[in-house]
C-alpha positions in Angstrom: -11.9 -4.0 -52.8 -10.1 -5.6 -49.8 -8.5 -3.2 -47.6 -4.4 -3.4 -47.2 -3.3 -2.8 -43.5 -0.4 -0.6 -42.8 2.2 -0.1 -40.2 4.6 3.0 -39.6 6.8 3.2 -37.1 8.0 7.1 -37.6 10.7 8.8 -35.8 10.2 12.3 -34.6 12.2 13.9 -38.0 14.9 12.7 -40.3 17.9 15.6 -40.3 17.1 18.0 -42.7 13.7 16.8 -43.5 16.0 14.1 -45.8 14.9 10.7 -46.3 15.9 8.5 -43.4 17.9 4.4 -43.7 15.3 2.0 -44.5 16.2 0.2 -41.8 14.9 2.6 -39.4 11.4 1.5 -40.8 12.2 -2.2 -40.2 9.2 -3.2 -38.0 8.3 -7.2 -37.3 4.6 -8.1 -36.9 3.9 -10.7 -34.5 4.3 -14.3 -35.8 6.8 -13.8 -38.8 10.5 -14.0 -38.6 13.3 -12.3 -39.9 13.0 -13.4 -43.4 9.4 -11.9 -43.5 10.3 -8.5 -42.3 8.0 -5.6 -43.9 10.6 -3.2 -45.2 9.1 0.6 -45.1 11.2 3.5 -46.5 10.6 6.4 -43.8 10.7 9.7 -46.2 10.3 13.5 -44.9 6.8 12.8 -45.8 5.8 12.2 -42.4 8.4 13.9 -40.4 7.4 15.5 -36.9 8.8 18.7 -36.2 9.4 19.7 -32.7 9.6 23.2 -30.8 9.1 25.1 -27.6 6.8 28.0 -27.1 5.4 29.8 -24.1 2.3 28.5 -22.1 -0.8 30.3 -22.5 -2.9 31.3 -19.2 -3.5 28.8 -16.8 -6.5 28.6 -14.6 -5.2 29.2 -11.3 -8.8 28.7 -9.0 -10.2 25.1 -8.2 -7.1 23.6 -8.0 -7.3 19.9 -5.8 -4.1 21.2 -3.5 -1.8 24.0 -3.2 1.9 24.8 -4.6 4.4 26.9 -3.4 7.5 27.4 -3.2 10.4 28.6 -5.1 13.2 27.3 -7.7 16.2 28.2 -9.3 16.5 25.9 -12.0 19.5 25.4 -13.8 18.0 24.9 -17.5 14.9 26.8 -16.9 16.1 29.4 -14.4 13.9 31.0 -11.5 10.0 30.1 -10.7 8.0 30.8 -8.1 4.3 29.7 -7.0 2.1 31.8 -4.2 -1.5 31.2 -2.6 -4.1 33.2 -1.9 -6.8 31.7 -0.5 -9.9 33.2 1.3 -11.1 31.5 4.9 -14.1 30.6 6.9 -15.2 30.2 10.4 -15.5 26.8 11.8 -17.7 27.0 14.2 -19.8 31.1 14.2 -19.5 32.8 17.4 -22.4 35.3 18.1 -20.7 36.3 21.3 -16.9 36.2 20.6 -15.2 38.3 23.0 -13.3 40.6 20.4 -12.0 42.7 23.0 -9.2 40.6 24.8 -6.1 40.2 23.9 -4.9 37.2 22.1 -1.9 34.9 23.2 -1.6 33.5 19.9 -2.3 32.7 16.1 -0.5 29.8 14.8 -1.3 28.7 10.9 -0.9 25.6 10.3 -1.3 23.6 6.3 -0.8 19.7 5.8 1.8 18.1 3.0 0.3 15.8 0.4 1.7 12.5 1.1 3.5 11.3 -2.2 3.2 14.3 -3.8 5.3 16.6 -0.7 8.3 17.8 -2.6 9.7 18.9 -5.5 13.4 19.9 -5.9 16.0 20.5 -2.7 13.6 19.5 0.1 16.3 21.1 3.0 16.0 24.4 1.2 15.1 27.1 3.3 12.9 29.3 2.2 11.6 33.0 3.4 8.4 33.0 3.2 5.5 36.2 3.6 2.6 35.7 5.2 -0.5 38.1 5.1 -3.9 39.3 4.8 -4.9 40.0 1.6 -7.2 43.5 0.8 -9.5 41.9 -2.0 -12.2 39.6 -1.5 -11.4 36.1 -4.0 -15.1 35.6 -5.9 -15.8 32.3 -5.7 -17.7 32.6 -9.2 -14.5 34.7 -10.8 -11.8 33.2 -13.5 -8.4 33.8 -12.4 -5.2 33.2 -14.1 -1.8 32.2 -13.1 -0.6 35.8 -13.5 -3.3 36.8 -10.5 -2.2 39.1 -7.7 -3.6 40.1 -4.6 -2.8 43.1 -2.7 -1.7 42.3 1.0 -1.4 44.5 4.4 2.4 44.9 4.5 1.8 46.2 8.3 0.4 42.6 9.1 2.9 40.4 7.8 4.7 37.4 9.2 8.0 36.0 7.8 8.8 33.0 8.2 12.1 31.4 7.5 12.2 27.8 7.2 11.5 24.8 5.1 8.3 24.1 3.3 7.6 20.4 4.9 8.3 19.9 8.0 7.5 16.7 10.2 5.8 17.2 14.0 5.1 15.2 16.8 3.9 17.4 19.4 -0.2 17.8 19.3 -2.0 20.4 19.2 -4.5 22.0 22.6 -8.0 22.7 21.1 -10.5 23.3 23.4 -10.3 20.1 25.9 -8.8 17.8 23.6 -5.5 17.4 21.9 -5.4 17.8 17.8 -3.2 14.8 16.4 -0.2 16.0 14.6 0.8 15.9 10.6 3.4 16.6 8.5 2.8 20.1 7.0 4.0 23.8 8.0 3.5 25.4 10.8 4.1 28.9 11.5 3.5 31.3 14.4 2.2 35.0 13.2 3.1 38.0 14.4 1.4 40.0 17.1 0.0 42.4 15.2 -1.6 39.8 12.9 -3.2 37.9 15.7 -4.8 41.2 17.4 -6.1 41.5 13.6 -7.9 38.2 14.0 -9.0 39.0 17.4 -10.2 42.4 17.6 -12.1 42.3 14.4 -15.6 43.7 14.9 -18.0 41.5 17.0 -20.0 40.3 13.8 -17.0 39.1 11.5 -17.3 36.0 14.3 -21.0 35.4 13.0 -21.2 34.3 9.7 -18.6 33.7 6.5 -20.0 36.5 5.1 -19.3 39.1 7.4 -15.8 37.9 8.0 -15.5 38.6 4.6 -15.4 42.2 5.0 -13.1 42.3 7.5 -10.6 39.2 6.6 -10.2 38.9 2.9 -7.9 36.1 2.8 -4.6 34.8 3.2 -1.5 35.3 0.9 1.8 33.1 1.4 4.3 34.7 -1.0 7.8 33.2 -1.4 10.7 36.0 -1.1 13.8 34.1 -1.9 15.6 37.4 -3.1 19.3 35.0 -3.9 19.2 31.4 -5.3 21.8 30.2 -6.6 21.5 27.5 -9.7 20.1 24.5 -8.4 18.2 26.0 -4.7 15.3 26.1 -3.7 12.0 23.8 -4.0 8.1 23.2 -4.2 5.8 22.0 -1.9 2.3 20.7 -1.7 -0.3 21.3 0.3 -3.6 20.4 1.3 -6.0 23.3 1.7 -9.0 21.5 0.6 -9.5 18.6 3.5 -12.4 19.6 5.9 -13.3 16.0 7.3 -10.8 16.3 9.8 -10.0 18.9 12.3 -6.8 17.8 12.9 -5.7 17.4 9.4 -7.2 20.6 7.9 -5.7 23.6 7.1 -6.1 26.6 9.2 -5.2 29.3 11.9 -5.8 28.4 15.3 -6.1 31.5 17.3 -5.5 31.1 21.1 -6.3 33.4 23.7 -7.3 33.0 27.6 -4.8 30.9 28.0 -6.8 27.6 27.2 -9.6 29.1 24.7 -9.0 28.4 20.9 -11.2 29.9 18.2 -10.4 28.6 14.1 -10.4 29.5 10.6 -10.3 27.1 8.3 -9.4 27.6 4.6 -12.3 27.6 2.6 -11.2 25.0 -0.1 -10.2 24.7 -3.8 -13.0 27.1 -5.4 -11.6 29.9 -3.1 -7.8 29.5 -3.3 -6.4 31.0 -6.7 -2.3 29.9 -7.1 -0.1 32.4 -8.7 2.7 31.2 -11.1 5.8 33.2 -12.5 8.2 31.7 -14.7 11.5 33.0 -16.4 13.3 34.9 -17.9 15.0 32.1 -19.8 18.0 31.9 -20.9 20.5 30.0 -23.6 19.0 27.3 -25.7 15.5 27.2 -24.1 15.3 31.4 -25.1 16.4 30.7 -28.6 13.6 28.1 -29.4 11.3 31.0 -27.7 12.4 33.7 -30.2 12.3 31.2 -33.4 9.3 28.8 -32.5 9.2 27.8 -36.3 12.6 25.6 -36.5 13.1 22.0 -35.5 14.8 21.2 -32.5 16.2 18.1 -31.4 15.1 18.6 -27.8 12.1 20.7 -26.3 10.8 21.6 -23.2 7.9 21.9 -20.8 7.2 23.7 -17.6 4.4 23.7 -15.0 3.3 27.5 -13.6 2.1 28.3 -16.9 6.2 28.2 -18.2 6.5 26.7 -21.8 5.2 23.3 -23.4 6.1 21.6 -26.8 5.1 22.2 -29.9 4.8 18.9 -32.3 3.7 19.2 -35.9 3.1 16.6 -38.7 3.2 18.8 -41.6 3.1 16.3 -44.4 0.5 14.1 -43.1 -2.3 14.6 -45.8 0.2 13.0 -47.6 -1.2 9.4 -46.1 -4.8 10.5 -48.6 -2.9 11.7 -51.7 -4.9 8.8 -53.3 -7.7 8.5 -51.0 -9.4 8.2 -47.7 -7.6 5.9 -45.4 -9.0 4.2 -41.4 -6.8 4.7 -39.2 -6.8 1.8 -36.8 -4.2 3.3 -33.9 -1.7 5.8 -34.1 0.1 6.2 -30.5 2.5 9.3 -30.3 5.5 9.1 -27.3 7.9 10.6 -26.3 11.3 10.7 -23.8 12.4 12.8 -21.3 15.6 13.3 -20.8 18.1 14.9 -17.9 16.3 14.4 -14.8 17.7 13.8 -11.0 16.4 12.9 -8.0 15.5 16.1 -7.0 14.1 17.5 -10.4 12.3 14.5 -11.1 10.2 13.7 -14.1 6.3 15.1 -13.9 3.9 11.9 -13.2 2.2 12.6 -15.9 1.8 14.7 -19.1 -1.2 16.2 -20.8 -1.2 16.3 -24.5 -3.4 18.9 -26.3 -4.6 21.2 -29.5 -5.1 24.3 -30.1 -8.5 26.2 -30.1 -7.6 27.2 -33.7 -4.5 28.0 -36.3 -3.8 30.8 -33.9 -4.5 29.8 -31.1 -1.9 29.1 -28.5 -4.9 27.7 -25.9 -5.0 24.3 -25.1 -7.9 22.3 -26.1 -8.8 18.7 -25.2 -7.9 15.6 -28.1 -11.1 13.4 -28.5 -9.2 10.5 -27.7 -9.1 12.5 -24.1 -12.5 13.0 -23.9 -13.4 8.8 -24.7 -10.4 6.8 -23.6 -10.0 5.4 -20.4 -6.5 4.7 -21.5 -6.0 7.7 -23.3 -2.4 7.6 -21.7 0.3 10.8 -20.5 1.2 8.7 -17.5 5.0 8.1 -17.2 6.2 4.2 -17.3 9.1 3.5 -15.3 9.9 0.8 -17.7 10.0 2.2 -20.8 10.8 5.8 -19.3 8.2 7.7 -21.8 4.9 9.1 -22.0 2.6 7.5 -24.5 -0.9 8.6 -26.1 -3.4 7.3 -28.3 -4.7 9.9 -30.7 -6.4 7.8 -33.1 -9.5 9.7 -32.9 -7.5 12.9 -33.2 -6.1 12.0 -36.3 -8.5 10.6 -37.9 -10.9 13.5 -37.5 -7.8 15.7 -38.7 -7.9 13.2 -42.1 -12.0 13.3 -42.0 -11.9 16.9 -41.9 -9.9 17.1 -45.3 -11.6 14.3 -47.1 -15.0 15.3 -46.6 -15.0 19.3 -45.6 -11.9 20.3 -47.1 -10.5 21.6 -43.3 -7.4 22.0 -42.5 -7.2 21.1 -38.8 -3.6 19.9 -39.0 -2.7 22.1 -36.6 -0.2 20.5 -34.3 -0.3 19.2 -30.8 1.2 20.4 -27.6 2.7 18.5 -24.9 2.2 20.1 -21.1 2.9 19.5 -17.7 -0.9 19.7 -16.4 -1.6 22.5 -14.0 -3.9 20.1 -11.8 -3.8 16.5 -10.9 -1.1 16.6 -9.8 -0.3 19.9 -8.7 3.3 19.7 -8.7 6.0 22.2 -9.8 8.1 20.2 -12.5 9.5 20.9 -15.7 10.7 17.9 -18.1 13.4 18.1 -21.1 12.0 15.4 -24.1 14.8 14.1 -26.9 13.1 14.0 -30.2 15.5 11.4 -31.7 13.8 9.1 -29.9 9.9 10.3 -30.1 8.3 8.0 -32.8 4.8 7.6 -33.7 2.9 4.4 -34.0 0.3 4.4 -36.6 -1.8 1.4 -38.4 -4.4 2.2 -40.6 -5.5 0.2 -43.4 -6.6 1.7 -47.2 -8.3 0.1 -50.3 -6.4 -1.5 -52.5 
């Protein structure tokens, strides 16, 4: 038998799960004209059905850079990100003199260029700033829920904005540290005798500073924003090539002596994330995750991400196998500004299992170099290709009687970039591409 090649060109749903105007399954292939248009009749048989539910965990260790900051919404209300992140010496001192007094500490953490800002950038924020009383393991899973204890008695706060841009350089030792755009904060007095009256062998190795110096913890503590205040930035707390660029406290004391920590990168800095409560039409989605909704949402911080089903699409095998040659899924976001600008890029994932709210890696992810989740400027959407998703979903039914039809969720990723956005997505535009051919 010859195989017969089809095309759909679906829209997310029809309204009511009716059938939709055959016109909106009009699609041209290339080369024929008007007259030789393949008419398809778009039923509920292959509707999409869209929702919003809440994020599961989120790793929040081995992040590429660092977010914080803090954002008053005015569709998805208040969220906030904090660091913790453990540090290291730069250079061991087995004779540090521990018992002077310092001038001193100044912490200082460069801005990704590109990537600096997300929402008012002139927002100024109160920030807390202070050691923290548990060790971070290195070989530990944390979640964006983490916490870490902190010496209240030690803290710095600092009021200010999260990027700022400097041109005065920096004294270490003889030579002058060139300056970057970042945050730059001088701690308190109490907090620099900390760093400098440590005992003698906390100077000596990363280990031993360990027991005395935990870590860091930069907590936003914004306690009124108003709808629309407030922002994220990020930072670079990973960079060690440079001793100007990296992050890290510079502790000065004899007037000209400078002794530093350095952060001791992404395996040792675990990002807290706190989203909600919601309210309005993003909470009623939350408490009836089963409906269709014209428009969804999707938060980074471990906030919410869509839902999309295709519950009628073992109707494509009702008579058989089929190949599916590409099936392309995207979608639209929708009410964006300047300031709470559309994510770069999307992920698109399943779930571990029918119930599982865990996100799990397509195939097509896994194999495609163009797999896709990047935003076009052009079009304004984010497209995939799932081909190989789908067709294993079809493959599981024809051949092992599976049902792995069970949905796919749309996130903001948590890494790559880092970056605290949230994006709104109208469903009367998604539309899934899909060609797959059958025998006659």
């Amino acid at each position: 038998m010859k195989p017969s090649l089809r095309i759909l060109l679906l829209p997310i749903f029809c309204t009511f799960f009716a059938a939709c105007d055959r016109e909106q399954g009009n699609i041209v292939i290339d080369g024929q004209g008007q007259g030789n248009q393949m008419g398809l009749n778009i039923t509920d048989t292959l509707s999409l059905v869209g929702s919003t539910i809440d994020e599961d965990s989120l790793p929040a260790k081995g992040l590429s850079y660092a977010l914080v900051g803090e954002v008053n919404d005015p569709v998805f209300g208040r969220s906030k990100s904090s660091l913790f992140a453990d540090l290291n010496l730069v250079e061991p001192n087995n004779n540090f003199p521990n018992t002077k007094e310092p001038d001193s500490a100044v912490l200082f953490i460069p801005a990704i260029a590109g990537l600096q800002h997300y929402g008012d950038r002139n927002f100024i924020h109160r920030l807390k700033i202070a050691p923290i009383t548990e060790n971070i393991s290195s070989d530990s899973v944390y979640f964006q829920t983490q916490s870490f204890p902190v010496d209240e008695n030690l803290a710095t706060y600092y009021n200010g904005q999260l990027i700022n841009e400097y041109n005065d350089s920096v004294n270490y030792r003889k030579i002058k540290l060139a300056p970057y755009n970042g945050i730059k904060i001088k701690l308190s007095s109490d907090f620099a005798k900390f760093l400098m009256n440590m005992p003698k062998d906390a100077y000596e190795t990363n280990a031993n500073l360990d027991k005395y110096f935990k870590g860091l913890a930069i907590i936003p503590e914004n306690s009124q924003l108003s709808s629309g205040q407030g922002s994220f930035a990020v930072w670079d707390i990973q960079n060690v090539i440079s001793t100007s660029y990296r992050a890290k406290i510079m502790l000065y004391y004899d007037d000209t002596s400078t002794f530093l920590f350095s952060f001791s990168g992404k395996s040792n800095a675990v990002s807290q994330g706190t989203t909600g409560p919601y309210s309005g039409e993003l909470a009623t989605q939350l408490n009836n995750p089963h409906q269709n909704y014209n428009r969804t949402y999707a938060q980074a911080l471990g906030g919410v991400k869509t839902k999309i089903t295709i519950p009628y699409l073992y109707n494509l095998i009702a008579d058989g196998n089929i190949a599916i040659q590409k099936a392309e899924i995207e979608f639209f976001p929708v009410d964006y500004t300047e300031n709470y600008f559309v994510p770069p890029r999307l992920n698109l994932y399943k779930p571990l299992n029918g119930g599982s709210t865990r996100n799990y890696l397509l195939k097509d992810a896994l194999v495609l170099s163009n797999y896709g989740g990047s935003y076009n400027t052009k079009t304004r959407s984010y497209k995939f290709e799932i081909t190989r998703h789908l067709q294993e979903v079809i493959n599981d039914s024809v051949f092992s009687s599976l049902n792995t039809n069970l949905g796919l969720y749309l996130a903001i990723p948590a890494d790559q970039p880092v970056i605290g956005a949230r994006a709104i997505f109208d469903h009367t535009k998604t539309k899934l591409h899909l060609i797959y051919t059958k025998p006659n």
